[in-house]
PAFI-630296 format. One record per residue (C-alpha): residue in three letters; z, y, x. Coordinates in steps of 0.001 Angstrom, whole numbers, padded with zeros to 6 digits, always signed. Layout:
N
AlaZYX/...
This chain:
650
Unk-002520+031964+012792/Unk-002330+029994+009561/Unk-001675+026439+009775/Unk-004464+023663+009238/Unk-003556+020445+009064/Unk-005456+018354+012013/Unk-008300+016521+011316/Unk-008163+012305+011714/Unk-008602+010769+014865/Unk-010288+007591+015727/Unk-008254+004503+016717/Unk-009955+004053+019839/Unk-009585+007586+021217/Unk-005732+007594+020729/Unk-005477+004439+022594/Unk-007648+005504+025368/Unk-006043+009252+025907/Unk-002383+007119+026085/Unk-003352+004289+028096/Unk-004694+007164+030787/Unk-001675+008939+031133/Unk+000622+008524+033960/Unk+004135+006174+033674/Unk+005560+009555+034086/Unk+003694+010997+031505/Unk+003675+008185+029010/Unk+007808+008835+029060/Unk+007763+012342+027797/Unk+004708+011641+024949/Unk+007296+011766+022405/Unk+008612+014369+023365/Unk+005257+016437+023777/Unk+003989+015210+019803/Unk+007274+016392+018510/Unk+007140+019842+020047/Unk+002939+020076+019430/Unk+003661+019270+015686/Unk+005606+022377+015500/Unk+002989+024790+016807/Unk+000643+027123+015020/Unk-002935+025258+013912/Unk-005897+027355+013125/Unk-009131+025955+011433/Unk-012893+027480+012646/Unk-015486+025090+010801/Unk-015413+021453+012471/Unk-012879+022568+015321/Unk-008543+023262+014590/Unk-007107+024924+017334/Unk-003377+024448+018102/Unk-001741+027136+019619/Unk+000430+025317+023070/Unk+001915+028470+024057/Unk+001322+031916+024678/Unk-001709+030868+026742/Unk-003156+027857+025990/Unk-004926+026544+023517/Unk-005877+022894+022575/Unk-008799+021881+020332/Unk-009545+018788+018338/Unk-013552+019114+017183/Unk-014161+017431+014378/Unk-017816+016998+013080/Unk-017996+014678+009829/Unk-014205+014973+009638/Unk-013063+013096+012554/Unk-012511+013255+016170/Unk-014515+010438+017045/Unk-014687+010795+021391/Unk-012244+011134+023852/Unk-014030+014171+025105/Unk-013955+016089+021869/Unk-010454+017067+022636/Unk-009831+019347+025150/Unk-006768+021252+026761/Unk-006916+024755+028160/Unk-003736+024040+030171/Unk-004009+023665+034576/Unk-003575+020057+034435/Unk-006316+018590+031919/Unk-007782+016360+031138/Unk-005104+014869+032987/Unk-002423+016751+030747/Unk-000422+014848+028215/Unk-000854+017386+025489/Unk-004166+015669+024509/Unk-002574+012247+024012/Unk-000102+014447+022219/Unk-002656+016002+019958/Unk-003854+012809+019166/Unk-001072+010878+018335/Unk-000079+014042+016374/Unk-003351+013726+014387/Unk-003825+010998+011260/Unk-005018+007989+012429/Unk-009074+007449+010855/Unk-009706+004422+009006/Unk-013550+003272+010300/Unk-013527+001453+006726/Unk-013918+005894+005488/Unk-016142+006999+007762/Unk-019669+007421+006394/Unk-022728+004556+008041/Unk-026087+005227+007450/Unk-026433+002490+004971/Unk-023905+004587+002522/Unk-026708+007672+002252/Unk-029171+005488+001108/Unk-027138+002903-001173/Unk-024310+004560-002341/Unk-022921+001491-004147/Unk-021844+000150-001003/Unk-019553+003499+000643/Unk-015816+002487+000317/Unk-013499+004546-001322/Unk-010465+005916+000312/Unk-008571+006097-002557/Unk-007863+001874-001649/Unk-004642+002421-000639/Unk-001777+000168-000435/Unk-001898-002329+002095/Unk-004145-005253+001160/Unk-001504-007742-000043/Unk-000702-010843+002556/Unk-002159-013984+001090/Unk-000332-017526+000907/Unk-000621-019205+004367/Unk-001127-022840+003745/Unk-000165-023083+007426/Unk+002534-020546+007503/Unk+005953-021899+008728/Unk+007702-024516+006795/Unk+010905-022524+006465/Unk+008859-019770+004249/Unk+009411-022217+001465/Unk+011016-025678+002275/Unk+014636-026589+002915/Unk+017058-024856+004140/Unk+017962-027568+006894/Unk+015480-026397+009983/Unk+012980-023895+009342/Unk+009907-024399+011886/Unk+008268-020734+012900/Unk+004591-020756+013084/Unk+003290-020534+016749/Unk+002569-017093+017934/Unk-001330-016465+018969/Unk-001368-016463+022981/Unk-001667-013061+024347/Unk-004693-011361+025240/Unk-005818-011436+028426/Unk-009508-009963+028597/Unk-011018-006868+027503/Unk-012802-006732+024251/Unk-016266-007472+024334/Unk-018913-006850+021559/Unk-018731-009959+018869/Unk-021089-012386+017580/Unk-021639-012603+014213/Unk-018529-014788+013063/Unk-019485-017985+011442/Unk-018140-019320+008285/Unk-016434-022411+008915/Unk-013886-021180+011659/Unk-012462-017849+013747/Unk-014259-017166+016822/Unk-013055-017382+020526/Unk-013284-013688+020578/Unk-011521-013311+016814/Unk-008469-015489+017949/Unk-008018-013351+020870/Unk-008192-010065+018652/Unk-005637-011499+016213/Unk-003587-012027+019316/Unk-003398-008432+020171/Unk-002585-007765+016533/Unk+000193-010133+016403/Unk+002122-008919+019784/Unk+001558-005244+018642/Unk+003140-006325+015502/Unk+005580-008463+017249/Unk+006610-005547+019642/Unk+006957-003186+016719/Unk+009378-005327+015046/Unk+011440-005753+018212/Unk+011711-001978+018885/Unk+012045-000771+015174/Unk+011023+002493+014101/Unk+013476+004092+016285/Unk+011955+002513+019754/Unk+007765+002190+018107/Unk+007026+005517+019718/Unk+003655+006987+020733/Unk+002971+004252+023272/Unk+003621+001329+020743/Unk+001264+003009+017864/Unk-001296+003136+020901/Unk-001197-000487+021604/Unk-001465-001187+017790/Unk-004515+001609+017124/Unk-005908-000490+020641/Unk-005416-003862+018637/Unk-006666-002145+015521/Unk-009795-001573+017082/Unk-010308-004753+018860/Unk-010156-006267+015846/Unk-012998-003908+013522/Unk-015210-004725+016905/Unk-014615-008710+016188/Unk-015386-008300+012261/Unk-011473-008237+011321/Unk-011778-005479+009441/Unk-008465-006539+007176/Unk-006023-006972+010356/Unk-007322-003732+011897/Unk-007040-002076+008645/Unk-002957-003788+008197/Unk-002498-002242+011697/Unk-003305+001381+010865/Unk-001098+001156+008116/Unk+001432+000444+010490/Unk+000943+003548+012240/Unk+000421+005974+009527/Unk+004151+004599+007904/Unk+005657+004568+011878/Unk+004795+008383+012269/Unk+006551+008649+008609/Unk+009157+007351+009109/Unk+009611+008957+012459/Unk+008548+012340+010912/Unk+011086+012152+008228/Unk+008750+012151+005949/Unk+010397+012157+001853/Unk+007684+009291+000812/Unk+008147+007087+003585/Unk+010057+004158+002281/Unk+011466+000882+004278/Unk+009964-001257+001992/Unk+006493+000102+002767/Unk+006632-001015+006017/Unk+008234-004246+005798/Unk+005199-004793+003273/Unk+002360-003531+005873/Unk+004319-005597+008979/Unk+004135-008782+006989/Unk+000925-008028+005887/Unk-000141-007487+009801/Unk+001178-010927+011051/Unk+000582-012980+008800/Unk-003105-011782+008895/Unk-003303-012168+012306/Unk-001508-015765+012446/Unk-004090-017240+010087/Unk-006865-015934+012025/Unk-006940-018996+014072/Unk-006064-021670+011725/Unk-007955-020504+008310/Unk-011275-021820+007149/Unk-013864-021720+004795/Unk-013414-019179+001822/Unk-009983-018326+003581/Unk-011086-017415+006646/Unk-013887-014835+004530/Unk-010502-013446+002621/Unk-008483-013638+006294/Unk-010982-011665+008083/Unk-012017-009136+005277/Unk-014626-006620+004310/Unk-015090-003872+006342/Unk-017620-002165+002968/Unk-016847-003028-000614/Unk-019789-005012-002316/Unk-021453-003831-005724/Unk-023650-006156-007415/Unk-025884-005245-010651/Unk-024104-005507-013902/Unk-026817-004309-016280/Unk-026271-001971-018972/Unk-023352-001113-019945/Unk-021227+001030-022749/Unk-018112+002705-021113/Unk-015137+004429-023417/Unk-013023+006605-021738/Unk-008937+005913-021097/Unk-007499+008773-018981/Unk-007984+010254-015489/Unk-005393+009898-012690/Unk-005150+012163-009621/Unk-005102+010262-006643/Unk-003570+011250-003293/Unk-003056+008984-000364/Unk-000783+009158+002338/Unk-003766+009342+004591/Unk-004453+012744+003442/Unk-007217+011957+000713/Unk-007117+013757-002528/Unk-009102+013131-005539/Unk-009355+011669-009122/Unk-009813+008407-011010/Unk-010916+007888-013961/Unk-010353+004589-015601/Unk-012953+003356-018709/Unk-013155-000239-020473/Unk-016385-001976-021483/Unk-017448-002705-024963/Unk-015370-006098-024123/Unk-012359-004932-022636/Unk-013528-004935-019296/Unk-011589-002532-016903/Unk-013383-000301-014859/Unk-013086+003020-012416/Unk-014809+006325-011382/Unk-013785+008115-008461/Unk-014111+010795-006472/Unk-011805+010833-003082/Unk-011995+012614-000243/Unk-009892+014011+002700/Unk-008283+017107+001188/Unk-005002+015945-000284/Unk-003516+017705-003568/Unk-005283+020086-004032/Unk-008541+018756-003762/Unk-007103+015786-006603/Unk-006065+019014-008968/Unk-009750+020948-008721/Unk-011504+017604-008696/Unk-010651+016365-011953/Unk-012718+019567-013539/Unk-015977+018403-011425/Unk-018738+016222-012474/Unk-018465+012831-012438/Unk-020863+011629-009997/Unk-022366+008844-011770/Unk-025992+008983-013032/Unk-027128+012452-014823/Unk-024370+012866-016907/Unk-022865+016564-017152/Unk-018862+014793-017755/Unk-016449+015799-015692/Unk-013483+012989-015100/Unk-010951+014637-017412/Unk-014051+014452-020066/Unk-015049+011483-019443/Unk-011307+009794-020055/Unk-011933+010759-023698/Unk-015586+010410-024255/Unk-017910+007866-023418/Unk-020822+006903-021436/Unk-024119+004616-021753/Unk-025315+003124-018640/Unk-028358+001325-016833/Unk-028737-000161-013588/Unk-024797-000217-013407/Unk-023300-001763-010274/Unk-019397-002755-010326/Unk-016833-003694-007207/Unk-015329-007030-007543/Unk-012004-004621-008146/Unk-014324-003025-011415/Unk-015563+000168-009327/Unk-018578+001259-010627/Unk-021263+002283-008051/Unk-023152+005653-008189/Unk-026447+004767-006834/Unk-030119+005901-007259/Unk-030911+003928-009805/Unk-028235+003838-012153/Unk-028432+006091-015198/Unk-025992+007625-017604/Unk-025884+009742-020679/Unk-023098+010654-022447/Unk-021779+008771-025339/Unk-019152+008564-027958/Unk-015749+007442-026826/Unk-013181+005793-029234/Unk-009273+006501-029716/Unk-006615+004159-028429/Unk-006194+003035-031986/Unk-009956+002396-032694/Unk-011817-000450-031002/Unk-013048-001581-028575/Unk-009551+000182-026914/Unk-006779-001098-029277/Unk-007636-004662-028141/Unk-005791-003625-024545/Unk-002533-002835-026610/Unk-003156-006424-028897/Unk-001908-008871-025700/Unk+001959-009835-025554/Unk+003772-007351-022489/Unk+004596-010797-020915/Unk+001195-011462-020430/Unk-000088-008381-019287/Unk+002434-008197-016769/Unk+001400-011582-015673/Unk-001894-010549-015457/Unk-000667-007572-013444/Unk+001362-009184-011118/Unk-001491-011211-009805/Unk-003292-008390-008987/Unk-000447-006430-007448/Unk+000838-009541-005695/Unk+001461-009934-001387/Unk-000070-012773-001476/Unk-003368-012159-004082/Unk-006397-012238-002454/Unk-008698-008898-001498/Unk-011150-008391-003960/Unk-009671-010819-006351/Unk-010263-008491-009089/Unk-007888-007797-012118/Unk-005896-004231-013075/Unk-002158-003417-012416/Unk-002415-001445-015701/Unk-000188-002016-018792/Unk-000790-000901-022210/Unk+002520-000850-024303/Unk+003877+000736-027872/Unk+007280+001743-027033/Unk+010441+003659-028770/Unk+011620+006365-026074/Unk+015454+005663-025136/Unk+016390+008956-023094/Unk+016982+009477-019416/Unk+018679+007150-017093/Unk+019815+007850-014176/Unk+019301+005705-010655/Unk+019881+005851-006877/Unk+016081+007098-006404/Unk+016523+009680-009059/Unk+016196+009655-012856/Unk+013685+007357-014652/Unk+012607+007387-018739/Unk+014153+004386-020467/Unk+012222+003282-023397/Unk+011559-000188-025835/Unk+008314-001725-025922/Unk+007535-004221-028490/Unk+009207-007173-028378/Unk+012215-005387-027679/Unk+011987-006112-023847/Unk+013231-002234-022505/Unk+011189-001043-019712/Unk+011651+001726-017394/Unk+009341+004489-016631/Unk+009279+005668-013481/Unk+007094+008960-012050/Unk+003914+007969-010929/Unk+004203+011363-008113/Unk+006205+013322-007275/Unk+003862+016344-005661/Unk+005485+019079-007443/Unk+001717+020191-007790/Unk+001371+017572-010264/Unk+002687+017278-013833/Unk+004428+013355-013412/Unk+007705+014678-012975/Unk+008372+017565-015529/Unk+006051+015439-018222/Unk+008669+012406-018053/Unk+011513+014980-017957/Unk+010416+016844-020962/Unk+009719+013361-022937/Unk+013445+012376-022047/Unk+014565+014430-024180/Unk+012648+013117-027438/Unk+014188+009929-028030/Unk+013202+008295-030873/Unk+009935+009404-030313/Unk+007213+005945-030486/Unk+004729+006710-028223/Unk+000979+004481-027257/Unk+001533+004254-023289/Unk-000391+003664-020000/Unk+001486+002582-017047/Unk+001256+001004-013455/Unk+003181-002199-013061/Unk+006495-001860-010540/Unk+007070-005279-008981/Unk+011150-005212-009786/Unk+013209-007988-011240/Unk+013898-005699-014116/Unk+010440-004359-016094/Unk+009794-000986-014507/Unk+006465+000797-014823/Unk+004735+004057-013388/Unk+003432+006420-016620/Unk+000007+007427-016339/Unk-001135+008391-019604/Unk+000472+008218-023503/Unk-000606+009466-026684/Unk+000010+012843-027599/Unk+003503+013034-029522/Unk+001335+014704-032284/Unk-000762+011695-032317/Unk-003702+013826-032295/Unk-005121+013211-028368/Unk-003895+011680-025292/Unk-002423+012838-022156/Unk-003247+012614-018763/Unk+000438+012610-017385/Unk-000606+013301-014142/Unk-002964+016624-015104/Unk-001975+017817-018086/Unk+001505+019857-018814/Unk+003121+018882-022070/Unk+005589+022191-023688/Unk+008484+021620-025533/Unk+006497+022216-029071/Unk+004440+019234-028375/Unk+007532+017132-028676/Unk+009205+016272-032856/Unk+012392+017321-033647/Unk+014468+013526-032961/Unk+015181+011832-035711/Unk+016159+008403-034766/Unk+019196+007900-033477/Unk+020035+008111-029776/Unk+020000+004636-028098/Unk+022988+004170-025174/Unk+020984+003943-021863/Unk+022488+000946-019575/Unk+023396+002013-016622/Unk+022229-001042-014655/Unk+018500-002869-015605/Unk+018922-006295-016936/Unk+016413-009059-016438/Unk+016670-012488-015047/Unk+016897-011142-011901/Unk+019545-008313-012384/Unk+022654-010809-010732/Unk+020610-012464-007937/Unk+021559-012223-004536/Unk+018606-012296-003319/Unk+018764-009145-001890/Unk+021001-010448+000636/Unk+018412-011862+002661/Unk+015889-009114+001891/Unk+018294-006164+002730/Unk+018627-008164+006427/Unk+014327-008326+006601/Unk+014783-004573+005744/Unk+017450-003695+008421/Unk+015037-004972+011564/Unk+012732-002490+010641/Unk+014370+000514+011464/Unk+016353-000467+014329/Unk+014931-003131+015740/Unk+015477-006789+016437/Unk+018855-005951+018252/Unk+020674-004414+015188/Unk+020018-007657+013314/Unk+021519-009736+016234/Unk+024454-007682+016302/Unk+025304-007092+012395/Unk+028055-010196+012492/Unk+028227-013715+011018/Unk+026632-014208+008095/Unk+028151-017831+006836/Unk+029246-015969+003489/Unk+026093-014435+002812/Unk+024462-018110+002766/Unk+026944-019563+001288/Unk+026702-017555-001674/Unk+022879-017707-001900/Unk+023502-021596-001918/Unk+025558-021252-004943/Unk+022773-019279-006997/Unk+020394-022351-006319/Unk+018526-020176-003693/Unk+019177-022847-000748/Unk+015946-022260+001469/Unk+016608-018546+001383/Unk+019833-019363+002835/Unk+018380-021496+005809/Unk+015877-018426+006481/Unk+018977-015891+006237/Unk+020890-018343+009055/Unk+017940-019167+011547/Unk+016772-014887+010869/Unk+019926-013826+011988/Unk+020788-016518+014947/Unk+017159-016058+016568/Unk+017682-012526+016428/Unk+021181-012749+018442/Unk+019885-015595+020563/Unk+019286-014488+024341/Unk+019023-016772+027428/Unk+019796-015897+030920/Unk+018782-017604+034049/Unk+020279-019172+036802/Unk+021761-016444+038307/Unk+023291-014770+034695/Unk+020292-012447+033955/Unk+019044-011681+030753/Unk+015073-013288+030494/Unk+013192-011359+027765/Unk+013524-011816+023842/Unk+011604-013986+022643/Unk+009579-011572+020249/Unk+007194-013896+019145/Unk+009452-016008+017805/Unk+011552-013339+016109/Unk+008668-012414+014464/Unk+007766-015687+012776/Unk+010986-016222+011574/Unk+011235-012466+010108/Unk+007756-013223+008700/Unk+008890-016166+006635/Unk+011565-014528+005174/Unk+009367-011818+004251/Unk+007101-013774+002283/Unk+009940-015848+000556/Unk+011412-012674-000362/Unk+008386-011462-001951/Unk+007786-014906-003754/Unk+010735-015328-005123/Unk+010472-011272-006081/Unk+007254-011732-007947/Unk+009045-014888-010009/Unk+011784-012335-011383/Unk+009478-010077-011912/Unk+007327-011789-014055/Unk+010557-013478-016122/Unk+011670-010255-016329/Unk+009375-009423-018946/Unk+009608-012249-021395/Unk+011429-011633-024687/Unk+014855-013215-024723/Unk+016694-015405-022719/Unk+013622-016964-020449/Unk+015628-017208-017196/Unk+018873-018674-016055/Unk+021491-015391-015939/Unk+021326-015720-011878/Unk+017370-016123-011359/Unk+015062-018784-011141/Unk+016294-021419-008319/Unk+013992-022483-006007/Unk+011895-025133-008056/Unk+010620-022052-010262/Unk+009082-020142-007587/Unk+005496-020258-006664/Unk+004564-022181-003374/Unk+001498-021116-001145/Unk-000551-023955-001488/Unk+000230-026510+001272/Unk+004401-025768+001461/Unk+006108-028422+001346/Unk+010224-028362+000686/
């Protein structure tokens, strides 16, 4: 048999298949997905067939793409449907997003189908309400109150009103917040099967209650538990912490958000598209796109006559593969004949456009589109994106990239830079392309992929060795305290085209002979925020994660670590490092000796404050990183520089 990778399954049906099983049974799960992952999978239209052994089979039928009933996997073994290797199969299986699958309202307006290629996280937004101690003094820090638990089954919701969460929303972000909690006491090590049940349970609780943003945080949970627990090369710690304080602190400000936060709180389960008119479209450069959820496709990114950023895109479950043989399609959009690697060069005129609030233009019936004439980088409308400071584009970016920016806030992550190329530098992840942009602040570019299928990494390897080269550049921002970018696109060393990093292979003949002098590479990226210790406190929000709440509480005093963050100005991080580490080694015992229960809830709120600090004060060096000169103290901003949620007090 050939293998097939399996086909998503709903939320719902995982839960239910693990909540049936036996104790017994729920102890071996593990077990049972780690052995069914290595088995032989065979595809026959909408059904993939995993081989159990010699004589049984187990199917997963798929139509649309996703396993969407309990019933539509079945076991050939003696004991199903009472048989764990269902439960297995399914917690085996990618976990679908509802926000993918296709609704009858997406056939007949396609401007409102969302588009998978949305993938990181949404960002956590400032919690006016959110704990004291994410912000104030060091002295006490207060945790928020943990939601109480859930006690009832979910019922179907009313339509929420505006001014304030529902009964039945409060009790869905409940669910999310003690999945989230129990996650974060067990750590990647202990989340197995049965934890990523009770959060793909809470997940779906909450889509049912119209909290489509918490249930979406919570799959993202999952999908980067099974990562990490599958060893998988992208999974990264910092991923996670990301989606975990993204899950909490949604699910906290359920029940105290109102108004306009509550709309951003409880999110949008379809992307709106409202008309825009006519509109004249020059092409940038195409990107291949491919998500950890197993999507694959391209994205093509053109700017309006007034600078205007806006996307095409065409994803769909297939991974790389479908992304490389995509970007040589037709764009769908209108009657135009373009495919996306055309259209990043040429141009388009269109009517009856509709555009995302994040610039994605819609592709229904009646918009229209011919092709046009694009424009170079150099010519306008296009050389007005390379006209604005670095400093303020990466402001700009930051926003948009930010934890706490709100969904559908709009702005790009894109910067548009003239830089000298440096040479290769090496780094603990691997070896990035230093360069100078103007200004003379040196940025480092980093490989937007690294799919071997796709040109990033050779591309940036081959331009290493061409310093001196000056190159026109496209690049995602990194949020580091030292400027750090992802390269998407550049000119053509010839300076006769562009390049599509991601698509198209550069050759050594492309590249001049050098003829500047080679500039010495630090070793080390400067910035404002190159000598904080702030990572002290965010390498000890990082450690929970994999191990749990326990390997915090046991990883020894931590009076130096404060002290020294209280000498680089940084004194509420210090308070948040003390109470983080003495709630997580606090246990009480009852009359007679015995160890009560953690208290995970409020482990969790005081992890979850120190998340978000982190991240504040993270997106202050970041952002200080990129002015010219000396625009930061040598240690970091103290505390008075960075941004405050609105309501924090100190």
């Amino acid at each position: 048999m050939t293998a097939a990778p399996l086909p998503p399954v709903a939320p719902e049906v995982t839960a239910t298949l693990v909540e049936d099983l036996s104790p017994r049974l729920r102890k071996r799960l593990d077990a049972a997905v780690t052995k069914l992952g290595s088995r032989p999978t065979h595809r026959d239209g909408e059904t993939v067939t995993i081989a159990v052994d010699d004589d049984t089979e187990l199917r997963l039928h798929a139509p649309g793409g996703v396993v969407a009933t309990v019933d539509a996997i079945t076991c050939g073994c003696l004991l199903a449907p009472a048989c764990v290797h269902r439960a297995a199969a399914a917690c085996a299986a990618p976990a679908a997003d509802p926000a993918t699958e296709p609704e009858p309202a997406a056939e007949s307006t396609p401007d409102a189908a969302p588009d998978p290629a949305a993938q990181p996280a949404a960002p956590t937004v400032p919690d006016s309400t959110l704990p004291p101690n994410s912000t104030p003094s060091a002295g006490d820090p207060t945790p928020p109150t943990a939601p109480a638990p859930a006690t009832t089954a979910p019922t179907p919701a009313p339509a929420p009103a505006l001014d304030e969460a529902t009964p039945a929303q409060r009790e869905a972000a409940a669910a999310l917040w003690s999945a989230g909690a129990a996650v974060l006491e067990a750590g990647v090590a202990g989340a197995g099967a049965v934890a990523q049940a009770a959060l793909l349970r809470a997940a779906h609780t909450a889509r049912l209650r119209h909290l489509p943003r918490g249930a979406s945080a919570a799959l993202s949970v999952v999908t980067l538990l099974r990562a990490a627990r599958a060893g998988d090369p992208s999974y990264r710690t910092a991923d996670l912490v990301t989606a975990l304080a993204e899950l909490l602190g949604t699910a906290h400000r359920v029940g105290t958000a109102s108004g306009a936060e509550l709309a951003a709180v409880r999110g949008r389960a379809r992307r709106p598209y409202s008309p825009d008119g006519s509109l004249r479209l020059y092409g940038l450069f195409t990107e291949p796109v491919v998500t950890d959820s197993g999507h694959g496709g391209a994205r093509t990114w053109v700017a309006t006559a007034d600078g205007r950023l806006c996307t095409v895109g065409d994803v769909a479950p297939g991974g790389v593969g479908r992304a490389l043989g995509v970007a040589d399609r037709t764009v769908r959009l209108g009657d135009t004949a373009l495919t996306h690697r055309e259209l990043g060069r040429a141009g388009l005129a269109v009517s009856g456009a509709t555009v995302s609030p994040d610039g994605r233009l819609g592709a229904g019936k009646g918009v229209k589109a011919v092709t046009a004439r694009g424009a170079a980088w150099t010519e306008p409308p296009l050389a007005a994106l390379w006209e604005t400071p670095p400093a303020e584009q990466a402001a700009r970016a930051l926003r948009s990239v930010s934890r706490y920016a709100e969904p559908d806030g709009g702005g790009s992550d894109l910067l548009f830079l003239d830089v000298e190329l440096l040479g290769a530098v090496g780094e603990s992840g691997g070896t990035c392309l230093l360069a100078r942009c103007d200004g003379g602040v040196p940025v480092r570019l980093a490989v937007a992929d690294d799919d071997p299928a796709l040109a990033h990494r050779d591309n940036l390897m081959l331009l290493a060795t061409a310093p001196g080269t000056r190159l026109r550049i496209i690049g995602r921002l990194v949020p580091a305290p030292h400027p750090r970018l992802t390269l998407l696109a550049c000119s053509h060393p010839t300076g006769e085209s562009t390049v599509d990093l991601g698509f198209d292979r550069l050759s050594r003949a492309d590249l001049p002979d050098p003829v500047a002098p080679v500039h010495s590479a630090p070793d080390r990226p400067g910035g404002p925020g190159a000598e904080s210790p702030l990572h002290l406190l965010e390498r000890r929000v990082e450690q929970t994660v994999p191990a749990g709440r326990a390997a915090l509480g046991m990883a020894g005093d931590v009076t130096a670590e404060a002290r020294r963050l209280r000498r680089a100005g940084l004194p509420t991080a210090a308070g948040l490092l003390t109470t983080l580490r003495a709630s997580a080694a606090r246990r009480e015992r009852d009359l007679f000796g015995r160890l009560l229960p953690a208290d995970t809830d409020g482990f969790a709120a005081h992890w979850l404050a120190a998340a978000r600090y982190t991240a504040a004060v993270a997106e202050s060096l970041c952002a200080a990183a990129w002015e010219p000169g000396p625009a930061a103290p040598t240690h970091g901003p103290t505390e008075a520089t960075v941004p405050r949620p609105a309501g924090s007090h100190r």
